[in-house]
RODO-2510 file (C-alpha; in nm, 4 decimals, decimal comma):
residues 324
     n   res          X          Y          Z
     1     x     7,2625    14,6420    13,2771
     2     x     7,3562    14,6926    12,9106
     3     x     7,6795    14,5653    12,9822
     4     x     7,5827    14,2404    13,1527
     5     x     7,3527    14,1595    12,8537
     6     x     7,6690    14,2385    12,6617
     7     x     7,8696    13,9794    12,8454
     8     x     7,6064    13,7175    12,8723
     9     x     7,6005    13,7392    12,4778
    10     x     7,9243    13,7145    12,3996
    11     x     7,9370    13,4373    12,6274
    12     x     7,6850    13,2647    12,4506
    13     x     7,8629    13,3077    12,1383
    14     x     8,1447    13,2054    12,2628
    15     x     7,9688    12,8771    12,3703
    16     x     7,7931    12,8093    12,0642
    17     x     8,1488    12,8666    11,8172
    18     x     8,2623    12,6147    12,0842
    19     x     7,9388    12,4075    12,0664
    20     x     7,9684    12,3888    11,6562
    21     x     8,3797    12,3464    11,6765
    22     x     8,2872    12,0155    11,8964
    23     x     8,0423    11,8861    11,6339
    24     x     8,2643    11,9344    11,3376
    25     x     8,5523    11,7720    11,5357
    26     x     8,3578    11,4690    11,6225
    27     x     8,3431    11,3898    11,2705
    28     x     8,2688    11,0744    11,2115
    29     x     7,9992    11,0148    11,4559
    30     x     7,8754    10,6772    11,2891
    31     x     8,0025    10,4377    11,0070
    32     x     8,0237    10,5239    10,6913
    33     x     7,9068    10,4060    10,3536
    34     x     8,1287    10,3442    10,0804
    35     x     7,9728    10,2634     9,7548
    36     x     8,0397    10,0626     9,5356
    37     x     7,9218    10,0135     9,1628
    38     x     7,9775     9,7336     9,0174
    39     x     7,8937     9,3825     9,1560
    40     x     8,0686     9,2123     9,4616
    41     x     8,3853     9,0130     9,4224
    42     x     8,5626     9,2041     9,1270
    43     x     8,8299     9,3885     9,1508
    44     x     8,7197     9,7336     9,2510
    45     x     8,5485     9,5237     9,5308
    46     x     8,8382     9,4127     9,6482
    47     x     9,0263     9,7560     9,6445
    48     x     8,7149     9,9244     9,8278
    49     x     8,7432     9,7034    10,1547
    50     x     9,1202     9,7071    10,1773
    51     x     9,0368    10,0800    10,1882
    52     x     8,7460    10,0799    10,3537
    53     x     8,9438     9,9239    10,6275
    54     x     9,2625    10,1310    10,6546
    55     x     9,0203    10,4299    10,6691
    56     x     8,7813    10,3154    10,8876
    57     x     9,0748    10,2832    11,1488
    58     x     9,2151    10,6052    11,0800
    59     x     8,8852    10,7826    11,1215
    60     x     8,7932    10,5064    11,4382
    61     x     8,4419    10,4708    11,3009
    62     x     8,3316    10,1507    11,0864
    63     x     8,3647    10,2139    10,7025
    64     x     8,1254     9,9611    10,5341
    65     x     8,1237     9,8772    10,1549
    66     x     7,7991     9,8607    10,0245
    67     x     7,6870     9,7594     9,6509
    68     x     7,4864     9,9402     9,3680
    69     x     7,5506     9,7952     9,0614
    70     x     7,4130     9,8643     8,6837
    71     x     7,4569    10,1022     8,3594
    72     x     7,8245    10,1161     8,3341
    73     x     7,8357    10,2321     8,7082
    74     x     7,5975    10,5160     8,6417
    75     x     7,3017    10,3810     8,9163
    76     x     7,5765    10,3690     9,2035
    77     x     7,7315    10,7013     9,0734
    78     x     7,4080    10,9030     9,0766
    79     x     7,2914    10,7711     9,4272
    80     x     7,5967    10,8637     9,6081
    81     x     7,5692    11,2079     9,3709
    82     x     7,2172    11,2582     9,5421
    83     x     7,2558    11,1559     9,8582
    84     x     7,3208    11,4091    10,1989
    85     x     7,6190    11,5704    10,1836
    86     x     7,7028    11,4766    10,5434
    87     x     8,0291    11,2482    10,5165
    88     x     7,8385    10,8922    10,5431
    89     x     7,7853    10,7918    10,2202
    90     x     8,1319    10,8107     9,9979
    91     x     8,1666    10,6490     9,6267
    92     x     8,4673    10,4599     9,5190
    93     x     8,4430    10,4793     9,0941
    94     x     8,6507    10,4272     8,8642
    95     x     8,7891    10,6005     8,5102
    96     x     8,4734    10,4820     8,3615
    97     x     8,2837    10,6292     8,6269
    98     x     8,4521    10,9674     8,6272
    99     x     8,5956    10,9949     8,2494
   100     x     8,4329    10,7752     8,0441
   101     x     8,0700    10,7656     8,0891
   102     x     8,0650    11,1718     8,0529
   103     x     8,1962    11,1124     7,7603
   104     x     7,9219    10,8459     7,6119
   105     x     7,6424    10,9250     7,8181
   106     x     7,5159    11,2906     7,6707
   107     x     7,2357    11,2759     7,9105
   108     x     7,4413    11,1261     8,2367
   109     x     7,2911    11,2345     8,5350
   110     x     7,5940    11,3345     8,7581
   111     x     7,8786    11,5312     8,6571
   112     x     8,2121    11,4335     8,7804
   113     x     8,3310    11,7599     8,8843
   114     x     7,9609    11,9483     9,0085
   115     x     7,8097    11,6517     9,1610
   116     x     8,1122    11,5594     9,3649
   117     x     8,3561    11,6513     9,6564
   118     x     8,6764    11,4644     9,5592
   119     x     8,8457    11,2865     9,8562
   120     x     9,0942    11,1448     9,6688
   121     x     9,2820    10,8734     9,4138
   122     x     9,3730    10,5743     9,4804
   123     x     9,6075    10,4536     9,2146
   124     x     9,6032    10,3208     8,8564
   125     x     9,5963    10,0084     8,6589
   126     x     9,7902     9,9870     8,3505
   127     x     9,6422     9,8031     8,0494
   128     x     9,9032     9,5674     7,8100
   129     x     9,9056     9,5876     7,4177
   130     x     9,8661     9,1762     7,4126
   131     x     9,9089     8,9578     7,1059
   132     x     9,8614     8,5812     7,0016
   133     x    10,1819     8,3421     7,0067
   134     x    10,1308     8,3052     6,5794
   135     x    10,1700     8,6886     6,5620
   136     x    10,5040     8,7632     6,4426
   137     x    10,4619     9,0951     6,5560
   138     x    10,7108     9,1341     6,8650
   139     x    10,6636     9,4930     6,9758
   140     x    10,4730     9,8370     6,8838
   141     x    10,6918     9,9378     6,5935
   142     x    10,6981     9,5730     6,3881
   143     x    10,2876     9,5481     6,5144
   144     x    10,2305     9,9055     6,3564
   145     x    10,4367     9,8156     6,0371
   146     x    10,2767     9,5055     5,9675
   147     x     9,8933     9,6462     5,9762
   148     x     9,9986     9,8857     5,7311
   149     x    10,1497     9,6461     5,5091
   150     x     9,8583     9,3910     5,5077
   151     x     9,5385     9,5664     5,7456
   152     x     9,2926     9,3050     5,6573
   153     x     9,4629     9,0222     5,8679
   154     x     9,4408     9,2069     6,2133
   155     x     9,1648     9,2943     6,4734
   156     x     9,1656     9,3174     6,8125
   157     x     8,9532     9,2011     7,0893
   158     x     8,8110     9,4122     7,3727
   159     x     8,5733     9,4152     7,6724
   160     x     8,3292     9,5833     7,4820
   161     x     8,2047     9,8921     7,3290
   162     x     8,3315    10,2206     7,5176
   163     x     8,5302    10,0458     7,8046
   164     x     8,8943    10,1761     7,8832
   165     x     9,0805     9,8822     7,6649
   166     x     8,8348    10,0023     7,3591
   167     x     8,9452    10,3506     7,3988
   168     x     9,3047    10,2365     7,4853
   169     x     9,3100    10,0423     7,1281
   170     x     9,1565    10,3331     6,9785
   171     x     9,3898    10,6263     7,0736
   172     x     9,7131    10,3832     6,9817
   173     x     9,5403    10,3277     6,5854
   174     x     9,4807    10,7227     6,5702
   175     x     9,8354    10,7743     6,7161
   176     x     9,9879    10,5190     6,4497
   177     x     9,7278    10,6733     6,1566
   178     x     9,5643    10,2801     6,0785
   179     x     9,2459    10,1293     6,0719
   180     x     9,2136     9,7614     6,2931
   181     x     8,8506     9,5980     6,3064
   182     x     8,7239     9,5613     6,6511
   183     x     8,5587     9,3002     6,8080
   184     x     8,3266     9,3672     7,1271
   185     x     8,3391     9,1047     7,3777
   186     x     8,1101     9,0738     7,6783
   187     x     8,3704     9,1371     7,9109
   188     x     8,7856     9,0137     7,9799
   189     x     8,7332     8,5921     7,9589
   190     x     8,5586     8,5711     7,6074
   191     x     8,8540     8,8094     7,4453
   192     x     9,1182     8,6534     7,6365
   193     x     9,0172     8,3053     7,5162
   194     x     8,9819     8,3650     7,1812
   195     x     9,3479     8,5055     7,1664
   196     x     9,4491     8,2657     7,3235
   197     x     9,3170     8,0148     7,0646
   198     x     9,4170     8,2277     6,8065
   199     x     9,0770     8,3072     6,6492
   200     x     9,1699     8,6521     6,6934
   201     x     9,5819     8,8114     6,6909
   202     x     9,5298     9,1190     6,9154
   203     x     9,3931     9,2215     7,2674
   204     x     9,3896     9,4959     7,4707
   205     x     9,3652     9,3882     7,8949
   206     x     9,4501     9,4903     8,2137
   207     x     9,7575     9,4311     8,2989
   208     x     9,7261     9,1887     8,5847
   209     x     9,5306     8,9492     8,3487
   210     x     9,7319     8,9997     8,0342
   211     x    10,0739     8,8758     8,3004
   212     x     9,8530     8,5704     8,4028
   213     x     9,7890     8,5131     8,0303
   214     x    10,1213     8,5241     7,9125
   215     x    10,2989     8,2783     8,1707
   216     x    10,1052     7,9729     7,9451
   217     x    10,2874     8,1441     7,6819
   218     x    10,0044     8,1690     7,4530
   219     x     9,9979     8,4923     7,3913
   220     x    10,2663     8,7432     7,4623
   221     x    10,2632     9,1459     7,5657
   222     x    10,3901     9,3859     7,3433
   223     x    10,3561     9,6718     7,5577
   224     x    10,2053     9,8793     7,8613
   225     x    10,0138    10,1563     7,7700
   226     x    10,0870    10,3526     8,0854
   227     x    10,3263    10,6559     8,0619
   228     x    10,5563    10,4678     8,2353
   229     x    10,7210    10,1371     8,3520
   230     x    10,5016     9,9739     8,5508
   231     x    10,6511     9,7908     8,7992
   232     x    10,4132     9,4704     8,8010
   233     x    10,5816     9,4420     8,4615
   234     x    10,9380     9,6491     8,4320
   235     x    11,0684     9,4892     8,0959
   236     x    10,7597     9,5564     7,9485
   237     x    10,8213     9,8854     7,7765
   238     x    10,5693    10,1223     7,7459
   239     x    10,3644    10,2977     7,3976
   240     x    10,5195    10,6023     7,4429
   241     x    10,9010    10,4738     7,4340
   242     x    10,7900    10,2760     7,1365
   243     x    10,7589    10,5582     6,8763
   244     x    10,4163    10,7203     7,0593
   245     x    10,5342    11,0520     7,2937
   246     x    10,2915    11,1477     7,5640
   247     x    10,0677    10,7926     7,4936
   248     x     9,8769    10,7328     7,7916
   249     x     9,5802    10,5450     7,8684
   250     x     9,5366    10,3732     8,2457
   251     x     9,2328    10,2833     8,4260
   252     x     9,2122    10,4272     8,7723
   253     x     9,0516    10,4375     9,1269
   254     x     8,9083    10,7377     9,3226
   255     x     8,7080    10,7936     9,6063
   256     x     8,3964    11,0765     9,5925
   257     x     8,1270    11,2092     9,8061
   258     x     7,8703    11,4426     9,7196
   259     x     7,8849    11,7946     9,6234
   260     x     7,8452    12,0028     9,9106
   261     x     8,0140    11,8307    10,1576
   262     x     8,1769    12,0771    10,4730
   263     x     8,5372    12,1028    10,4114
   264     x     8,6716    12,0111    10,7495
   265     x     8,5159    11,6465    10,6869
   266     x     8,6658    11,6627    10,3345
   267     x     9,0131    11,7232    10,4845
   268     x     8,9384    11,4658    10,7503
   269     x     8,8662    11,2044    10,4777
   270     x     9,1319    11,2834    10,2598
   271     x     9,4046    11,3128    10,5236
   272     x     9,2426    10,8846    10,6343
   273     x     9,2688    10,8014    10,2266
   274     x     9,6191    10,9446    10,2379
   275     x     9,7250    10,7798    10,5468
   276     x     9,5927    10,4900    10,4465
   277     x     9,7507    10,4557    10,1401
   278     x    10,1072    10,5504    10,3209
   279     x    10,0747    10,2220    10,4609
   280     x    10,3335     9,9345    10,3085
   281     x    10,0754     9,6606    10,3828
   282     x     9,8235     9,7901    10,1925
   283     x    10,0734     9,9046     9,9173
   284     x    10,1308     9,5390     9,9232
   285     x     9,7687     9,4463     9,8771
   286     x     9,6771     9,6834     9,6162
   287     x     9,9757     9,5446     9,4018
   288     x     9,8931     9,1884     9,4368
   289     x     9,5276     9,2887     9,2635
   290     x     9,6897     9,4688     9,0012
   291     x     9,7110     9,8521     9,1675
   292     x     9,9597    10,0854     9,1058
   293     x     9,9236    10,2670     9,4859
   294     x     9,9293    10,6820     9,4589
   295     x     9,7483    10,8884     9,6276
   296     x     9,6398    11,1911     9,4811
   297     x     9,4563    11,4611     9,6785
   298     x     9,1358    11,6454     9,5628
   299     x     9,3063    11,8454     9,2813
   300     x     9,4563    11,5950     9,1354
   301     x     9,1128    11,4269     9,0820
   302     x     9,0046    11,7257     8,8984
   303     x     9,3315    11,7303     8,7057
   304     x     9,2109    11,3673     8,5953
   305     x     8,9107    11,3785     8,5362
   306     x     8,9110    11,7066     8,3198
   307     x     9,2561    11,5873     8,1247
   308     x     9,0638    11,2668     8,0064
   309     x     8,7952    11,4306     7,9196
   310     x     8,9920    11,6641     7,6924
   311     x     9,1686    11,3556     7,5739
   312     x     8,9382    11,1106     7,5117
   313     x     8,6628    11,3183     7,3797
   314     x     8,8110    11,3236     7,0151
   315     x     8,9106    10,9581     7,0005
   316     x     8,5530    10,8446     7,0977
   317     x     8,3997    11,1235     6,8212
   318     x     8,6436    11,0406     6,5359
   319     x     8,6210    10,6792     6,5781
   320     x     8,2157    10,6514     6,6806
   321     x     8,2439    10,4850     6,9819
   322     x     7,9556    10,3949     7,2174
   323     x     7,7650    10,1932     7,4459
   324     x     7,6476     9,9146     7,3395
***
């Protein structure tokens, strides 16, 4: 008797390790939200659905982009950051998301490493050290030697207070040891206009927009600020070749879900991110917005995230930038 109940036990042991092996290998069972926040049609809109499509056919379940915009990406960020931890709701964010806002926001309420399970980055975007046609600066080292000569006739232009081309300005003064006035635009169009008209000789932009700027020869690019290359770009030569070691400041892409999250779906939606992102198609895509395709697996979005931080921290303390 005792050892039929002992084999009708182990049996059902056996059936249920079987049972829950099924279940976790069914993964996804329905579509999947991917979150996105900032409004539809920008950018990291666009980069979302080419995603949300290559993964959606890896995984063979729908992968829908959905939109929660506001506070410098913070009301889309802590949503996702709240929600189940069951593989259905995923975050795409951005540096700002994941670097910056920790950074400005004392009270933020998500941390980018606790409150998430990393599935991956996406790539970069490089920004572009821009400059009006009546400059006569023509790269980093005249720019930097004519500030110091005569710092009253420059300032520079940027998307506003505490977005990546305000700290990318920032870190290349401290790096150079001068003081440029900044100007605070609402957003790319208003700073790109007024350098192109002149009113102001410096900009800071992403580098897809500062290319489109320059072929109306307006304005012209002094340099990348990536830490190499880029390849949207490859005579442009980069801060770090032009008298700045290590200079590096990029805006980039990841994809998030929430903290807690069973590692066999993790590895299931990292291994879809990285196949997706194998693909020469999308490679394609992602360059024609403006991406610099590289995937990077969970680590490496910790290795981001906390080498920003570290980074970035100092610039935004010793030169008092906020939020507006």
């Amino acid at each position: 008797m005792k050892h039929a109940l002992k084999t009708i036990a182990g049996a059902m042991a056996l059936i249920g390790a079987t049972l829950a092996g099924a279940a976790h290998a069914a993964y996804p069972e329905r579509p999947i939200k991917l979150i996105v926040p900032f409004p539809a049609g920008g950018t990291t809109d666009t980069v979302a659905r080419f995603i949300a499509q290559g993964m959606g056919e890896k995984l063979g379940q729908s992968v829908i982009v959905d939109y929660k915009a506001g506070a410098a990406t913070i009301i889309g960020a802590d949503s996702v950051a709240k929600s189940a931890p069951d593989g259905y709701t995923l975050l795409m964010g951005t540096a700002t998301t994941f670097t910056l806002n920790p950074i400005l926001y004392p009270t933020l309420p998500y941390d980018p490493i606790k409150s998430f399970a990393p599935i991956g980055v996406i790539g970069t975007t490089p920004l572009a050290v821009m400059a009006s046609q009546n400059e006569p600066s023509t790269d980093i080292k005249s720019l930097i030697e004519n500030v110091r000569k005569d710092p009253s006739k420059y300032s520079y232009g940027s998307h506003g207070n505490g977005t990546p081309v305000h700290f990318a300005a920032e870190m290349l003064w401290s790096a150079a040891k001068v003081k440029v006035t900044h100007i605070p635009y609402k957003g790319s169009s208003p700073a790109l206009n007024d350098l192109m008209g002149g009113q102001i000789p410096l900009s800071f932009e992403a580098l897809p927009a500062a290319i489109a700027a320059a072929k109306g020869g307006r304005v012209k690019i002094l340099a990348v600020t990536s830490d190499k290359r880029s390849p949207l770009m490859p005579e442009a030569p980069t801060v770090a070749e032009s008298g700045y070691p290590g200079f590096s400041m990029q805006t980039w892409f990841a994809i998030v879900a929430p903290h807690g999250l069973a590692k066999d779906a993790q590895d299931k939606l990292s291994k879809a991110l990285s196949d997706t992102l194998a693909d020469p198609a999308l490679k394609e895509k992602l360059s024609g917005v403006g991406i610099e395709p590289g995937y990077e697996p969970p680590s490496g979005y910790v290795s981001r995230v906390e080498g920003d931080i570290a980074k970035l921290t100092p610039i935004a303390r010793d030169n008092n930038i906020e939020r507006n």
